[in-house]
Backbone as a printed PyTorch tensor [residue, N CA C, xyz], in Angstrom:
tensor([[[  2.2080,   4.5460,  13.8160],
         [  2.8050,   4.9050,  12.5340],
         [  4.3220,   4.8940,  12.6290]],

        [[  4.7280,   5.3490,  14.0520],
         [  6.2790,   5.5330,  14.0390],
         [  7.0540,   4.1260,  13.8810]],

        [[  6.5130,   2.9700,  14.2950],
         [  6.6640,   1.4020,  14.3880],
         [  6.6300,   1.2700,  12.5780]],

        [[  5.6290,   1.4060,  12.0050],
         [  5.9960,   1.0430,  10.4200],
         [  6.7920,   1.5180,   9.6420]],

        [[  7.3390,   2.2250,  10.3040],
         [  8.5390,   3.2560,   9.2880],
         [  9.6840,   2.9370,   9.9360]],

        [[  9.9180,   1.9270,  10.9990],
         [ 10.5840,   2.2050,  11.7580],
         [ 11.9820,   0.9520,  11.2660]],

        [[ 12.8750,   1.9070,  10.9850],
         [ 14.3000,   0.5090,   9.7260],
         [ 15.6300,   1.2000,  10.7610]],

        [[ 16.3900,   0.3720,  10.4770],
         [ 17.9870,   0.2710,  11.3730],
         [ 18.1790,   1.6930,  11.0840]],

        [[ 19.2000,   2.2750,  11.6750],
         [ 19.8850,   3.3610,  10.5170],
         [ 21.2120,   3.0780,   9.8800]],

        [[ 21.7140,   3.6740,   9.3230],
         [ 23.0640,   3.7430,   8.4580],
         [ 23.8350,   3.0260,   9.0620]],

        [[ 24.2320,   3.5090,  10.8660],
         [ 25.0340,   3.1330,  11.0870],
         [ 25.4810,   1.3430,  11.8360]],

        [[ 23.8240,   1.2270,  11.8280],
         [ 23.6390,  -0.2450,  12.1950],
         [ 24.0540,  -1.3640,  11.1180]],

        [[ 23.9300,  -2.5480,  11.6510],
         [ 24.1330,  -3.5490,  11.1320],
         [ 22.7270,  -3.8010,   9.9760]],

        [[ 22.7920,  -4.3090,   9.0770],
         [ 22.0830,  -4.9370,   7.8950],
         [ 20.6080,  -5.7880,   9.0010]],

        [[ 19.2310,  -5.8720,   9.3170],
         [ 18.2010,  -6.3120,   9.5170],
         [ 18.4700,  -8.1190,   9.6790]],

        [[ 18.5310,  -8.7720,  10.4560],
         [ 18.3790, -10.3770,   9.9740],
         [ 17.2200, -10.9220,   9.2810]],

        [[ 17.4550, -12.2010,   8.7110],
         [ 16.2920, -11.9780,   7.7250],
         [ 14.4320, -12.5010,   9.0350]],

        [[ 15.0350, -13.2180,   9.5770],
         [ 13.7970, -12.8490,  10.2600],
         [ 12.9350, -11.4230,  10.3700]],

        [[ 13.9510, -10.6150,  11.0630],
         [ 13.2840,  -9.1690,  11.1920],
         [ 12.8180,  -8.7520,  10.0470]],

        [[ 13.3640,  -9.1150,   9.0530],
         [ 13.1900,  -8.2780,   7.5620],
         [ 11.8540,  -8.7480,   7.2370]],

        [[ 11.4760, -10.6220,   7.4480],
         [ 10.1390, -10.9370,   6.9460],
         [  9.1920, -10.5720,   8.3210]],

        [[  9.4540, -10.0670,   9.1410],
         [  8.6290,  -9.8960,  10.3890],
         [  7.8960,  -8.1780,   9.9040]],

        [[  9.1290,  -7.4930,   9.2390],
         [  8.5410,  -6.2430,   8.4800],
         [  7.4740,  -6.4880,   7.3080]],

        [[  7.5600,  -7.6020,   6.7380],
         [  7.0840,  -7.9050,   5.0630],
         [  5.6220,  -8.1220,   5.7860]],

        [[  5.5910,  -8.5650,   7.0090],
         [  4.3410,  -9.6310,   7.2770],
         [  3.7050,  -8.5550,   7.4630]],

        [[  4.1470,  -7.2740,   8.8550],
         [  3.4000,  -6.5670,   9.3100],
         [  3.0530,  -5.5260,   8.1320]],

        [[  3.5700,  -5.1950,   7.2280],
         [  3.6330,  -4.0360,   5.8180],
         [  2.3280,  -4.9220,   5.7040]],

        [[  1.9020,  -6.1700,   5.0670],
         [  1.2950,  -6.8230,   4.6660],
         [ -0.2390,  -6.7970,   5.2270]],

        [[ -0.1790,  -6.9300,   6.0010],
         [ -0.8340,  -7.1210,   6.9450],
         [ -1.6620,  -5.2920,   7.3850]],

        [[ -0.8580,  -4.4620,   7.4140],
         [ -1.6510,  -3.1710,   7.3610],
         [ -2.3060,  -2.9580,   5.9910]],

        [[ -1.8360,  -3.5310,   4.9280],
         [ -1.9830,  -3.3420,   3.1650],
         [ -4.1250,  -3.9970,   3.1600]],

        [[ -3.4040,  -5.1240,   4.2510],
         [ -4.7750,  -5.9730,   3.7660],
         [ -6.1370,  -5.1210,   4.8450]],

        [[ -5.4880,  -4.5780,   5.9780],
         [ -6.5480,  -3.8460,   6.6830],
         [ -7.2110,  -2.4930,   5.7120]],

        [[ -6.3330,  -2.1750,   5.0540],
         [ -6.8330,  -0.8510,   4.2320],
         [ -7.6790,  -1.0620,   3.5530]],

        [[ -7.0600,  -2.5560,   2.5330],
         [ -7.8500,  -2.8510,   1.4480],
         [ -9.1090,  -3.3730,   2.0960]],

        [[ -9.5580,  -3.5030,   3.2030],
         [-10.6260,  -4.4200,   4.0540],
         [-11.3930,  -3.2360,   4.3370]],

        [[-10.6650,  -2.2670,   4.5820],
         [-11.4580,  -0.9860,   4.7550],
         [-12.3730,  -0.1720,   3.8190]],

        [[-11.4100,  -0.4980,   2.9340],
         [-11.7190,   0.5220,   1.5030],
         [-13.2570,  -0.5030,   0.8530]],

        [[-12.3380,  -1.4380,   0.6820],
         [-13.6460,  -2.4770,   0.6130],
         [-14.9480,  -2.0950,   0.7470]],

        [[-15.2110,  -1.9820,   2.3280],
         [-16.0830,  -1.6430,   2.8020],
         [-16.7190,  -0.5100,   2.6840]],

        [[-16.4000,   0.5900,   2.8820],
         [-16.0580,   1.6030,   2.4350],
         [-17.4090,   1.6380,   1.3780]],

        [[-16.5950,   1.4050,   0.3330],
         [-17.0450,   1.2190,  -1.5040],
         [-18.2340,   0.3180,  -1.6660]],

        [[-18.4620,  -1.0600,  -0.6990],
         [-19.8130,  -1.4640,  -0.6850],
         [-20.9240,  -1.0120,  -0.1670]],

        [[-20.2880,  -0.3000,   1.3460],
         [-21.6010,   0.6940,   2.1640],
         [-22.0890,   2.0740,   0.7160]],

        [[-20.9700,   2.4930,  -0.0820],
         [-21.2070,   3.4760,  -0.9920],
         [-22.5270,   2.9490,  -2.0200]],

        [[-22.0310,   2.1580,  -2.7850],
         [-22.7630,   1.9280,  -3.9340],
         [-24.1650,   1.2410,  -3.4070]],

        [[-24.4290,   0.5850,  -1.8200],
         [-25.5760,   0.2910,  -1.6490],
         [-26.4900,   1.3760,  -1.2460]],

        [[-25.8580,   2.4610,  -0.4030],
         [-26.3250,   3.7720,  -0.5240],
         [-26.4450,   4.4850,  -1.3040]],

        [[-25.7590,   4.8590,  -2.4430],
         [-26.1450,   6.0320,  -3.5690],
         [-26.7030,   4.7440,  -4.6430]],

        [[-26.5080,   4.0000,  -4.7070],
         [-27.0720,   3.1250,  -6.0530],
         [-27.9690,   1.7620,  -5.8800]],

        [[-28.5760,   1.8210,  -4.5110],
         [-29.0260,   0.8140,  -4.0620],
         [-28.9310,  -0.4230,  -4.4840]],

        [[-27.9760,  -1.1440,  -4.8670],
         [-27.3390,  -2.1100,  -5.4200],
         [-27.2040,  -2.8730,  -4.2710]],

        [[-27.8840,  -4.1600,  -4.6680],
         [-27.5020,  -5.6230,  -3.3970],
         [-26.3260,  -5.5270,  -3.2760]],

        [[-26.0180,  -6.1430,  -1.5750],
         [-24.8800,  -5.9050,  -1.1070],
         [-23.7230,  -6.8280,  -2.2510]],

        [[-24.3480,  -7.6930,  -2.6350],
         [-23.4810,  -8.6920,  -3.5480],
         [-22.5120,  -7.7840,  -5.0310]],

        [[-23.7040,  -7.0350,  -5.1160],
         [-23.2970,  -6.4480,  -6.5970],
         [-22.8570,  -5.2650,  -6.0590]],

        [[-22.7120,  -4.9020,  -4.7870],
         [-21.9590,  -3.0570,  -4.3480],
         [-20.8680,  -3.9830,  -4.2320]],

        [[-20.2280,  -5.0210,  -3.7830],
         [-19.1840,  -5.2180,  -3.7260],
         [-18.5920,  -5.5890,  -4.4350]],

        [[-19.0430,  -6.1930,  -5.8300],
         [-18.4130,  -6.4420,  -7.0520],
         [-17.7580,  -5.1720,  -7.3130]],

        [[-18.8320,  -4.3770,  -7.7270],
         [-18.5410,  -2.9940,  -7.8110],
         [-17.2970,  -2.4900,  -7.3130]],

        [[-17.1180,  -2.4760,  -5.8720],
         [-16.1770,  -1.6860,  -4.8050],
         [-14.9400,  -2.7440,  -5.4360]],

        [[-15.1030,  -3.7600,  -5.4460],
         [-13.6290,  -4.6990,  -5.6910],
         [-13.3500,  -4.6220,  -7.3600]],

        [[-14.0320,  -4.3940,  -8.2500],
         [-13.7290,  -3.7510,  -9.6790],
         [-13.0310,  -2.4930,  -9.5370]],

        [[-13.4280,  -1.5430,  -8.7350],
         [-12.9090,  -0.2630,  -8.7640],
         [-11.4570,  -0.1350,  -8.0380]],

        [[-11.6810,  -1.0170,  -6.8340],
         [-10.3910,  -0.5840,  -5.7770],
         [ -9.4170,  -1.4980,  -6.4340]],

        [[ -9.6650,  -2.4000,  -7.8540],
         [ -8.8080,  -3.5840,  -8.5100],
         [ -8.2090,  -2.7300,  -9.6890]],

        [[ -8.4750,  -1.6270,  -9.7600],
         [ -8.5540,  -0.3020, -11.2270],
         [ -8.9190,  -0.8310, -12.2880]],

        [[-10.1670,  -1.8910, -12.1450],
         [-10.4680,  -2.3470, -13.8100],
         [-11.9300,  -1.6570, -13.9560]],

        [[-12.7390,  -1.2330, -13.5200],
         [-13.7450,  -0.3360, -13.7150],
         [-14.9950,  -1.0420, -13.3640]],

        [[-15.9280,  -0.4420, -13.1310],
         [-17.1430,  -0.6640, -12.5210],
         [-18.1730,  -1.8010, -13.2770]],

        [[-18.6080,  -2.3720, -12.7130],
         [-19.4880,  -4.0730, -13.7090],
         [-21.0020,  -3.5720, -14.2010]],

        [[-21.0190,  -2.3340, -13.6000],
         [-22.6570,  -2.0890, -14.1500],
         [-22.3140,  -0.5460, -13.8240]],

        [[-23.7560,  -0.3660, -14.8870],
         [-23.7030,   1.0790, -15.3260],
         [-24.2410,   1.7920, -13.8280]],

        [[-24.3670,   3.0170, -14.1080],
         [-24.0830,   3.8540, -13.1470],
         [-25.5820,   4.7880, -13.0610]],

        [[-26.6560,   4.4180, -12.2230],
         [-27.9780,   5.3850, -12.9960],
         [-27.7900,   6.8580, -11.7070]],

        [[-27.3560,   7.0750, -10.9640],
         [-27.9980,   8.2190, -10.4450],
         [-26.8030,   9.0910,  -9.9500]],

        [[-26.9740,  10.0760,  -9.7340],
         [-25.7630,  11.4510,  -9.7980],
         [-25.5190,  10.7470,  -8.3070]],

        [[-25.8550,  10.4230,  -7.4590],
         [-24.8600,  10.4750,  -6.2760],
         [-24.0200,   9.0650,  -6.5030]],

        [[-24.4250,   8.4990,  -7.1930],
         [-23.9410,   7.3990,  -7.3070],
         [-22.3890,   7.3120,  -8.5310]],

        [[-22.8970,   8.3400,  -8.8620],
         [-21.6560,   9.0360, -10.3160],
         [-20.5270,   9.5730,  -9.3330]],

        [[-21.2670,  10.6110,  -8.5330],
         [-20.1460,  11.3710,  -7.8660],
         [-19.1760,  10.3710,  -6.9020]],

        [[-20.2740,   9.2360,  -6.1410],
         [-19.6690,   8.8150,  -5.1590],
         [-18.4310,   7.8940,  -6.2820]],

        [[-19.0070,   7.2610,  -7.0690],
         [-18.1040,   6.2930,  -7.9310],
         [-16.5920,   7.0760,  -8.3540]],

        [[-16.5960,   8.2750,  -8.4220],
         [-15.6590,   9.1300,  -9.5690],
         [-14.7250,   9.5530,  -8.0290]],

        [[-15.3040,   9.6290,  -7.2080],
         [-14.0410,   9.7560,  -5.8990],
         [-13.3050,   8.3970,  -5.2360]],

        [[-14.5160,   7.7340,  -5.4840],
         [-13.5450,   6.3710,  -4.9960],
         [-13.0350,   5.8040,  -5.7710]],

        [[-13.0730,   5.5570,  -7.3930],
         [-12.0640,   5.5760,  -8.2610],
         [-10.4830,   6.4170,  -7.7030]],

        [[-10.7550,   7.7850,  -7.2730],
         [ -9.3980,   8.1170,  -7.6540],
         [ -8.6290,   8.0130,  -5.5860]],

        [[ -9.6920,   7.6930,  -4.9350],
         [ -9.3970,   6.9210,  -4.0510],
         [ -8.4480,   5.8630,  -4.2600]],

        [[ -9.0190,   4.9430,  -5.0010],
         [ -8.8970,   3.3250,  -5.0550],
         [ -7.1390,   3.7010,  -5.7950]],

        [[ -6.8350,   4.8800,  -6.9700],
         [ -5.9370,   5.1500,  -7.1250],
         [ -4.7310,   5.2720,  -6.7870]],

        [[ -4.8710,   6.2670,  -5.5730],
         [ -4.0930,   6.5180,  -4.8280],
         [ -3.8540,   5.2940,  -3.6450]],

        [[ -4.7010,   4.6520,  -3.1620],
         [ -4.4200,   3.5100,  -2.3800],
         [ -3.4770,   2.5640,  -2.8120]],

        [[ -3.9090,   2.3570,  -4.4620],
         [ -3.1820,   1.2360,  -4.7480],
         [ -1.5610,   1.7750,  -4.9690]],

        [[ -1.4160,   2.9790,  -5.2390],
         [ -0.1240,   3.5200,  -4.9180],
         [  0.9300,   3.0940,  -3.6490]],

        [[ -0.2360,   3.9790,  -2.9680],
         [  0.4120,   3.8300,  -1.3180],
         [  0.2430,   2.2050,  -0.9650]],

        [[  0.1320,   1.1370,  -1.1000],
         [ -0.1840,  -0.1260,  -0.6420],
         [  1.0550,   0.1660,  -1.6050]],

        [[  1.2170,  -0.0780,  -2.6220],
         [  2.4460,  -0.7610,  -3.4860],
         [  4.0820,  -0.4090,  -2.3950]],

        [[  3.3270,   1.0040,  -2.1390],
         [  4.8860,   1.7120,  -1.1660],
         [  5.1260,   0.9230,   0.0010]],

        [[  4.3330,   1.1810,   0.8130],
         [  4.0410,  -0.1750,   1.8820],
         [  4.8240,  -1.2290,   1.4830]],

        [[  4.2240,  -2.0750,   0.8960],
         [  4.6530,  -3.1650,   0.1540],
         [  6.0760,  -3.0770,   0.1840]],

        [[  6.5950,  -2.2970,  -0.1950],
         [  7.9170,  -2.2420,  -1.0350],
         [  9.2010,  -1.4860,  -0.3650]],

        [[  8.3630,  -0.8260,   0.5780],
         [  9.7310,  -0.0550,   1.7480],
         [ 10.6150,  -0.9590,   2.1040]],

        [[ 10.1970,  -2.2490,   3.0140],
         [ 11.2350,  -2.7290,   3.5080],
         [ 12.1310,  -3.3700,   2.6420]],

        [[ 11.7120,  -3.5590,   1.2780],
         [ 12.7180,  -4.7270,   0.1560],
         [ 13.2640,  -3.3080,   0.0030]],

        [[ 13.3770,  -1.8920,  -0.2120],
         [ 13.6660,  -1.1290,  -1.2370],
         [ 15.2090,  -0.8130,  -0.0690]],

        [[ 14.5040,  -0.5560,   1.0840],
         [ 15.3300,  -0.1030,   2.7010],
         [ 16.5010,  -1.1820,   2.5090]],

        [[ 15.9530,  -2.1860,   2.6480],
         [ 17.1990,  -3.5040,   2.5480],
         [ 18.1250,  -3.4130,   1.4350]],

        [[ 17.6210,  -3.0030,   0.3030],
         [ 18.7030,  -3.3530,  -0.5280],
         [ 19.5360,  -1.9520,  -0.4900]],

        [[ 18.6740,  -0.9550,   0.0370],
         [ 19.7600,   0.4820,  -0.1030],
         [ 20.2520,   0.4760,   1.3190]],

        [[ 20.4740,  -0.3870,   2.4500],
         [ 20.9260,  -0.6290,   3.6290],
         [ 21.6950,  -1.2380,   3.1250]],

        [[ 21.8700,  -2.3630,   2.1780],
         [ 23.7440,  -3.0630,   1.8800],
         [ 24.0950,  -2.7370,   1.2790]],

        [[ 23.4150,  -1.6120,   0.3090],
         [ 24.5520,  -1.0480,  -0.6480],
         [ 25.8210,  -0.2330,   0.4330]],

        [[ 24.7580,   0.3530,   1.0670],
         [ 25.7060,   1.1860,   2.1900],
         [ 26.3010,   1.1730,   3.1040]],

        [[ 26.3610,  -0.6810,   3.6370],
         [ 27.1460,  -1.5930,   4.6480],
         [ 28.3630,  -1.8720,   3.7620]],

        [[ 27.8160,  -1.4930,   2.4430],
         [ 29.2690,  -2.5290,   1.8810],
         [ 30.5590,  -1.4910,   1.5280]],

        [[ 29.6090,  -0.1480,   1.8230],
         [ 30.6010,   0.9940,   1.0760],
         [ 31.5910,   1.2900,   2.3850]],

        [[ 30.6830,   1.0400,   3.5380],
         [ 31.4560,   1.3360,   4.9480],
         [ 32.7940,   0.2650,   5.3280]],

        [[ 32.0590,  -1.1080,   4.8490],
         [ 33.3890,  -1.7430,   4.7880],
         [ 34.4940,  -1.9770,   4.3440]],

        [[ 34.4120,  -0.5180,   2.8400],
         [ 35.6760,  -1.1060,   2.2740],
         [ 36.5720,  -0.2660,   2.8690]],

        [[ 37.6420,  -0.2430,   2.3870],
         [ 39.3510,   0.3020,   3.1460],
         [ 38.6390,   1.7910,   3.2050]],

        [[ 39.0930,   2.7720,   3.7190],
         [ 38.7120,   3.9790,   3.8920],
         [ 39.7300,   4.9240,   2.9040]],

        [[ 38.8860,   5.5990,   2.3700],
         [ 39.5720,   6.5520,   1.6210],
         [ 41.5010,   7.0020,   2.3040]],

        [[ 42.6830,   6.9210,   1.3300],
         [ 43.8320,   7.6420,   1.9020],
         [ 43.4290,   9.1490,   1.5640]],

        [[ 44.5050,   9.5880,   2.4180],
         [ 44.3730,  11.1150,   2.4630],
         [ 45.5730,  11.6140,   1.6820]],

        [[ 45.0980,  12.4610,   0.9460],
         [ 46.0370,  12.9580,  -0.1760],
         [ 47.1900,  13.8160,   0.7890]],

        [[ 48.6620,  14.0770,   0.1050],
         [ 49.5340,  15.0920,   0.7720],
         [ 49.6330,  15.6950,   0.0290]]])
């Protein structure tokens, strides 16, 4: 975890752009293990509480974890309950994947705002 969070600091130089897409790939790349997870996840669910072929639990799981809603109705309470948590699962994932996503562009651009403030002339000192 300490490796994905892990950006220059202040006082460093600006990322080259290699490093920067070497961050995009690996962000990327954990985004798609989650979603591979969750996936799964959501198809083992709906074939267990709703005995739904594996074909149609995963429609299911990829409707929900996509936030457009479930392709077939819903007949049995565990299958309600399980659906109504991984909805707000699938919620919050798609949050946190967007953050992921978006640290290192957000890091970069608030890393040159603040290379550029260091380079200008330095404040005079009042007498």
């Amino acid at each position: 975890m300490r490796k994905l969070l892990s950006f220059e600091s202040r006082r460093q130089p600006v990322a080259s752009r290699s490093v920067f897409y070497g961050r995009l790939t690996r962000n990327a790349l954990y985004s798609l293990g989650l979603v591979s997870v969750s996936l799964f996840v959501g198809t083992c669910g709906y074939t267990y509480f709703e005995n739904m072929r594996t074909v149609d639990a995963f429609a299911n799981a990829s409707m929900i974890l996509a936030s457009m809603g479930p392709l077939t109705p819903l007949m049995t309470d565990g299958g309600k309950i399980f659906a109504s948590f991984y909805a707000i699962f699938s919620g919050l994932l798609l949050i946190g994947i967007s953050s992921l996503m978006l640290a290192p562009v957000f890091h970069r651009i608030l890393h040159r705002f603040h290379v550029d403030e260091q380079d200008a002339d330095p404040p005079r000192r009042k007498r």
